[in-house]
C-alpha positions as YAML, in Angstrom:
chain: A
units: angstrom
residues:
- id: 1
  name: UNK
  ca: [61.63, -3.45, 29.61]
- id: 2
  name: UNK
  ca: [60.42, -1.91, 26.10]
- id: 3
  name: UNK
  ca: [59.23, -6.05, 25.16]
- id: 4
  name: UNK
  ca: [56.91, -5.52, 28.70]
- id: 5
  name: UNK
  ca: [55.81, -2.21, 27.67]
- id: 6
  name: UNK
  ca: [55.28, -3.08, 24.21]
- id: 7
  name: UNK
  ca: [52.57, -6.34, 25.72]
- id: 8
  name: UNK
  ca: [51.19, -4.41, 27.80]
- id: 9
  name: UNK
  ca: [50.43, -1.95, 24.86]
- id: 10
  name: UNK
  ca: [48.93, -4.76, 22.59]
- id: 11
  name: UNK
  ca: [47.22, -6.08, 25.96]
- id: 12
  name: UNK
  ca: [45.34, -3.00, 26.61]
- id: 13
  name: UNK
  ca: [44.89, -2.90, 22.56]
- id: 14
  name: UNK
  ca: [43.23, -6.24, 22.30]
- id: 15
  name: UNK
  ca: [40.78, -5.68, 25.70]
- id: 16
  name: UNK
  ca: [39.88, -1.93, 23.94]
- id: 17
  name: UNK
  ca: [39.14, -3.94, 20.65]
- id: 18
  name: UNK
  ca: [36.88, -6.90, 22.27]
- id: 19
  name: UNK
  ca: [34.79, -3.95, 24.45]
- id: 20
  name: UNK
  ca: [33.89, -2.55, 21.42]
- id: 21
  name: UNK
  ca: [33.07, -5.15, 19.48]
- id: 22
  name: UNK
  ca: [30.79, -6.85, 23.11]
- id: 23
  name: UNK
  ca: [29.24, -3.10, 22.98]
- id: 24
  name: UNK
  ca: [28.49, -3.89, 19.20]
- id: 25
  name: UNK
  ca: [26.87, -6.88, 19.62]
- id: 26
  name: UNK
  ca: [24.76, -5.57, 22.46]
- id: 27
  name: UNK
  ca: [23.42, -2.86, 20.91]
- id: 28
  name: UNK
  ca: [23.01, -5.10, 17.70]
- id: 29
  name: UNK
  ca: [24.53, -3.56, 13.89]
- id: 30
  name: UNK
  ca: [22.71, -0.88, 11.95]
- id: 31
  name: UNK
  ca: [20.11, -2.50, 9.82]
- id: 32
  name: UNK
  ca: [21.35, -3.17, 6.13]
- id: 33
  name: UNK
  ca: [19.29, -2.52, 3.11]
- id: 34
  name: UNK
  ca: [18.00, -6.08, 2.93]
- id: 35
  name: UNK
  ca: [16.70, -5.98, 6.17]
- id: 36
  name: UNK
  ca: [14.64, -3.22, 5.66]
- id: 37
  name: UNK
  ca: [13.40, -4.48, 2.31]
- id: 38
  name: UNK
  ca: [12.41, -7.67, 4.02]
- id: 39
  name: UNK
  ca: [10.11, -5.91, 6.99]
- id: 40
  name: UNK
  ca: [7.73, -6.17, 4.43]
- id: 41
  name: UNK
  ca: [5.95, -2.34, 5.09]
- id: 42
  name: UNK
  ca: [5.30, -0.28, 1.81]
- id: 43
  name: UNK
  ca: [4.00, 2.84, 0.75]
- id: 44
  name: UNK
  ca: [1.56, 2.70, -2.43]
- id: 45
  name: UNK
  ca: [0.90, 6.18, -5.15]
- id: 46
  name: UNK
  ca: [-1.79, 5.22, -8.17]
- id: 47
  name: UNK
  ca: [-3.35, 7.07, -10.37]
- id: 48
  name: UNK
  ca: [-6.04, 6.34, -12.97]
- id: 49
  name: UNK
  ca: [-9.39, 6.70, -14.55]
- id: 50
  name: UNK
  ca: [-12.81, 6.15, -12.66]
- id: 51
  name: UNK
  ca: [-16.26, 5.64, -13.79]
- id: 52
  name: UNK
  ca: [-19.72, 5.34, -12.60]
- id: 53
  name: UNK
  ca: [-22.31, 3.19, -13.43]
- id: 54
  name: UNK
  ca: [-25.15, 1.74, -12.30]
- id: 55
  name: UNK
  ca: [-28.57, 3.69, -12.76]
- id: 56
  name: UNK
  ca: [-29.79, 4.43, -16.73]
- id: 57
  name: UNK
  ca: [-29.30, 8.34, -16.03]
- id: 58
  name: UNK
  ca: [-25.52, 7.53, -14.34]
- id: 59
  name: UNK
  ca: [-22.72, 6.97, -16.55]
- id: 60
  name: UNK
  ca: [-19.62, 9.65, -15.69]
- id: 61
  name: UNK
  ca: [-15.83, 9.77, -15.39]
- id: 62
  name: UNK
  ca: [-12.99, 11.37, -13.52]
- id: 63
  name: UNK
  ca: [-9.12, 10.67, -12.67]
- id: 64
  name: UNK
  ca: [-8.72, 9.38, -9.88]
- id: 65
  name: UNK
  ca: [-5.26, 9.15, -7.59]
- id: 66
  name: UNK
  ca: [-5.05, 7.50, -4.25]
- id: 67
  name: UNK
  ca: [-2.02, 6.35, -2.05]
- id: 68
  name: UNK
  ca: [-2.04, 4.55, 0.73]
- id: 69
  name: UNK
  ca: [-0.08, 2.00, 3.34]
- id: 70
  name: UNK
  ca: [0.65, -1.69, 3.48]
- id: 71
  name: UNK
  ca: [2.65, -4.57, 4.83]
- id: 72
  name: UNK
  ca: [3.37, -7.78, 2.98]
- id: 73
  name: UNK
  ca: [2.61, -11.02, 5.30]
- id: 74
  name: UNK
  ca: [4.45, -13.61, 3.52]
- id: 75
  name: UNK
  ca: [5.48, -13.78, -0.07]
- id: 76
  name: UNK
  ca: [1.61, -14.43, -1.33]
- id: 77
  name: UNK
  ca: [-0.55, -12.00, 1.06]
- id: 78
  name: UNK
  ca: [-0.66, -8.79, 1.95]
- id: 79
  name: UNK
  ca: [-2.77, -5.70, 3.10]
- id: 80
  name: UNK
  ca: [-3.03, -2.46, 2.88]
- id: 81
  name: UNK
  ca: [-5.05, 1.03, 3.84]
- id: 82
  name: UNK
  ca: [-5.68, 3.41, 1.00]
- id: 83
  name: UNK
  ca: [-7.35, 6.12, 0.65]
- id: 84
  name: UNK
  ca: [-8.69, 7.47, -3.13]
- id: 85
  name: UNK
  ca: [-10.05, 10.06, -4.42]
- id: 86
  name: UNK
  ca: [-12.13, 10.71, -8.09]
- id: 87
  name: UNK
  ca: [-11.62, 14.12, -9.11]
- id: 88
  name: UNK
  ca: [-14.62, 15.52, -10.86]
- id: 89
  name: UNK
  ca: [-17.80, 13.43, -11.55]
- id: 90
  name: UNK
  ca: [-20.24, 16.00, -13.33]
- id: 91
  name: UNK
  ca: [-23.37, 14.63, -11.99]
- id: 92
  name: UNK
  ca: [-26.75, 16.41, -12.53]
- id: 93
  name: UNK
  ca: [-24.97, 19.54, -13.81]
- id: 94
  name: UNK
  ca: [-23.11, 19.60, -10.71]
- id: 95
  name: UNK
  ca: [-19.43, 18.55, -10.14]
- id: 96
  name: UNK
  ca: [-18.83, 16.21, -7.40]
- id: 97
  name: UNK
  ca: [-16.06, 14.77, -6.26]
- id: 98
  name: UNK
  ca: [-15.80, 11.06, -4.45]
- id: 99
  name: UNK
  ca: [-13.28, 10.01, -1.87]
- id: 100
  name: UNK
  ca: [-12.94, 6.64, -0.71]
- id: 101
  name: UNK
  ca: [-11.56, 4.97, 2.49]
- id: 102
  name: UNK
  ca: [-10.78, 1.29, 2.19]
- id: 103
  name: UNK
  ca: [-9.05, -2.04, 4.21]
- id: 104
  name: UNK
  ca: [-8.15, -4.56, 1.67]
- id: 105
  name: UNK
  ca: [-6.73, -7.94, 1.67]
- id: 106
  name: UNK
  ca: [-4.90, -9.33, -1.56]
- id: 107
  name: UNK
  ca: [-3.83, -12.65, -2.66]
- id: 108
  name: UNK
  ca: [-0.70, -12.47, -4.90]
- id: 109
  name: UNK
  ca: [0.04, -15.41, -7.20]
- id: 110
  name: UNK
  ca: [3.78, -15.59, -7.94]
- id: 111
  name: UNK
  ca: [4.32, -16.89, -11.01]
- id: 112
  name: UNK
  ca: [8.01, -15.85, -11.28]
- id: 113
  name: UNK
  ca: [10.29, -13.68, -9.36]
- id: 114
  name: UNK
  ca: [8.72, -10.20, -11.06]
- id: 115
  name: UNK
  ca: [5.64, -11.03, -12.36]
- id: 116
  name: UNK
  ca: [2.98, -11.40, -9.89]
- id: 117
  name: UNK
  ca: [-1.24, -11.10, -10.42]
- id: 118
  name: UNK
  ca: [-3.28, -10.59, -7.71]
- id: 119
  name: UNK
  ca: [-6.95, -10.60, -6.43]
- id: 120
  name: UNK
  ca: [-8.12, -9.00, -3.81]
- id: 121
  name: UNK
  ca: [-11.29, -7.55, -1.84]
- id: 122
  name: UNK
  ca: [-11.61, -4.72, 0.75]
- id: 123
  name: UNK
  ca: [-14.28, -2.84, 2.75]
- id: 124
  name: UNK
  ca: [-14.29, 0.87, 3.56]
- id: 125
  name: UNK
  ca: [-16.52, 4.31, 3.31]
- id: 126
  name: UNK
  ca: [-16.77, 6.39, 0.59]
- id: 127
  name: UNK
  ca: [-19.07, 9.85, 0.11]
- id: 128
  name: UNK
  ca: [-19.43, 12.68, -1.96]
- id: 129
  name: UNK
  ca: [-17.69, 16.03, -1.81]
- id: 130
  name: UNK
  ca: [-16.36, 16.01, 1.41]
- id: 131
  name: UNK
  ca: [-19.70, 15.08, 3.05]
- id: 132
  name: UNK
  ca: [-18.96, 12.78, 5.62]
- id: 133
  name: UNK
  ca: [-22.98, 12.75, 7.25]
- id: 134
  name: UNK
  ca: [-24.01, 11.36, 3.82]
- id: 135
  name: UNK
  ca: [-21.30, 8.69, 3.02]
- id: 136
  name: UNK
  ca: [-21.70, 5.02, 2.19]
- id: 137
  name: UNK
  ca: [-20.60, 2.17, 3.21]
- id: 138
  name: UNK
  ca: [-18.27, 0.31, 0.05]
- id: 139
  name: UNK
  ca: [-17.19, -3.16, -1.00]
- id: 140
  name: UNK
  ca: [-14.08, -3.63, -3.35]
- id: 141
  name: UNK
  ca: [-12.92, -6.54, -5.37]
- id: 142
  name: UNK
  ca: [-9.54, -5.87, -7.26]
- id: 143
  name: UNK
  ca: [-7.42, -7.64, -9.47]
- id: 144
  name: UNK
  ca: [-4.27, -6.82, -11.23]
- id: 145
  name: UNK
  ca: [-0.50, -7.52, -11.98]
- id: 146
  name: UNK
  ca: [2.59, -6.12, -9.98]
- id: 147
  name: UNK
  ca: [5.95, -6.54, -11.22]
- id: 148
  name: UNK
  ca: [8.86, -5.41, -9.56]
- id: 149
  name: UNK
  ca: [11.36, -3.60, -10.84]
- id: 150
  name: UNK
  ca: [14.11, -3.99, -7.86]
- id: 151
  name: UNK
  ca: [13.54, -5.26, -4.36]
- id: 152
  name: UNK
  ca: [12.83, -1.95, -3.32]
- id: 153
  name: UNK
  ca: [10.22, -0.53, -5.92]
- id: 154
  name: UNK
  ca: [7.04, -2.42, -7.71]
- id: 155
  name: UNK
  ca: [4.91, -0.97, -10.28]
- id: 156
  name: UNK
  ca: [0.85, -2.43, -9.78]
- id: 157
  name: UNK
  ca: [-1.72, -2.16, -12.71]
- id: 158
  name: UNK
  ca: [-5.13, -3.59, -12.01]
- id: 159
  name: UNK
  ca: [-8.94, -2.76, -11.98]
- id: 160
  name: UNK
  ca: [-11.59, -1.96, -9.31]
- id: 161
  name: UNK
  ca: [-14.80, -2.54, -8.92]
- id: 162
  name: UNK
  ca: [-16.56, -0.48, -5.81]
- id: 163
  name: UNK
  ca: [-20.06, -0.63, -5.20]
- id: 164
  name: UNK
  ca: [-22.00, 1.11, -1.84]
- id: 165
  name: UNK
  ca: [-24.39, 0.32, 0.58]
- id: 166
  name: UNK
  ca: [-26.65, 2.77, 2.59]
- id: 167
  name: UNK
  ca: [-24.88, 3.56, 5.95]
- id: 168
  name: UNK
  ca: [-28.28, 2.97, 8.00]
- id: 169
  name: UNK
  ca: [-29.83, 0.17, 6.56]
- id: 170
  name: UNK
  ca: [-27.10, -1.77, 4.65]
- id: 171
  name: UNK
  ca: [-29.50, -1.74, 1.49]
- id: 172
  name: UNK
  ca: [-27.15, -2.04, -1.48]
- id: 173
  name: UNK
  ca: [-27.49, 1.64, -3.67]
- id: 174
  name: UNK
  ca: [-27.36, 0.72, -7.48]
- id: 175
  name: UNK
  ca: [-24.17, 2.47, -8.01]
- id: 176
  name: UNK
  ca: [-21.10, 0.93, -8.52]
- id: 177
  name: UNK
  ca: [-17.46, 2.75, -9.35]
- id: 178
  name: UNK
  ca: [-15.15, 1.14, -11.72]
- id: 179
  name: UNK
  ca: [-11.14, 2.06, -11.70]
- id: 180
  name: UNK
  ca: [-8.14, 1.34, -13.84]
- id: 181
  name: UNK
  ca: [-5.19, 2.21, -11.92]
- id: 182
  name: UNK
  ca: [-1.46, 1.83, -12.49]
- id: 183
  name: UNK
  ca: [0.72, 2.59, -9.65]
- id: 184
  name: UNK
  ca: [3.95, 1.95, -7.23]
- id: 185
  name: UNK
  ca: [4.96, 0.40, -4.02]
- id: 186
  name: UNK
  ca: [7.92, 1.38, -2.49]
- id: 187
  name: UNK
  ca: [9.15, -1.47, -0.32]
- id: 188
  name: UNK
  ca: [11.17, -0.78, 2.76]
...
C-alpha cells in the first residue's frame, strides 16, 4: 500500500512538473540580455562644438548636445531621430540659440567587430530661439566612427554638416552649421 501511495505521489509530481513547464512554454521565457541587445533599438546622448558659416559677416560658435532615438536594421544600416540643440550663437550682438529636428539614415561600414565608420544623411527643421514660425527647413550629411565598447554600449565620434532652406520657397539660405560631436548609444 505505501509502494501505491508512494506512485501515485511521484504521478501527481511528474503531471504538476509537465503543467508548468506547458504553461512556460505558452507564455514563452523572460527575454535574456541577448535578446534585448539584438532588437536592435538604441538611445543616443552627444555633445560637441558647433559653428556657423556661410555669409562674410557669419562666423560663430556654441556647444552643442543633442540625444535622440534609433533602431539598427541589419548589421550595416540604421536610423535614427535626434533632436540638437547649439547653445549660444552671439549673432549681431544678440545671443541666439539653434535647435534642430532631424530623420537620418546611416550606412555603417564594419571593418571589424568594434570599429565601425559611417556616412550618413538626414532631413529635418531647425530655427532660432525657440521660434518655430521662422524655422528652416535642413539637410545633414554625417560621417564618423563608432566603436563599441560591449554589446550593450557604443561610443560615436563624427562631424556634421547642416545647411537650411527657406520653409516657403525651398531657396537654399547661405548658412550652413558645422558639428563635431562625440557621443553614446546604448543598445537594448
Amino acid at each position: 500500500m505505501k509502494q501505491c501511495r508512494g506512485i501515485a505521489v511521484a504521478a501527481a509530481w511528474l503531471v504538476a512538473t509537465a503543467g508548468s513547464a506547458a504553461a512556460a512554454d505558452a507564455y514563452g521565457a523572460p527575454p535574456t540580455a541577448e535578446a534585448y541587445a539584438a532588437s536592435g533599438f538604441y538611445l543616443r546622448g552627444d555633445a560637441g562644438w558647433s559653428w556657423l558659416d556661410g555669409r562674410d559677416d557669419l562666423n560663430f560658435d556654441s556647444v552643442t548636445a543633442g540625444g535622440g532615438i534609433g533602431y539598427q536594421w541589419s548589421p550595416m544600416f540604421r536610423t535614427d531621430l535626434r533632436f540638437d540643440h547649439a547653445f549660444d550663437f552671439n549673432i549681431g550682438g544678440d545671443n541666439a540659440s539653434l535647435n534642430t529636428a532631424t530623420a537620418n539614415i546611416y550606412l555603417d561600414l564594419p571593418l571589424s567587430s568594434v570599429v565601425k565608420p559611417y556616412v550618413g544623411g538626414g532631413v529635418g527643421y531647425s530655427f532660432f530661439n525657440n521660434d518655430f514660425d521662422h524655422g528652416l527647413f535642413a539637410a545633414a550629411l554625417m560621417g564618423g566612427v563608432s566603436v563599441d565598447v560591449n554589446q550593450y554600449v557604443a561610443v560615436d565620434v563624427g562631424y556634421r554638416f547642416l545647411t537650411f532652406f527657406d520653409k516657403d520657397n525651398f531657396d537654399h539660405i547661405d548658412v550652413n552649421d558645422h558639428s563635431v560631436m562625440a557621443g553614446l548609444r546604448f543598445k537594448f
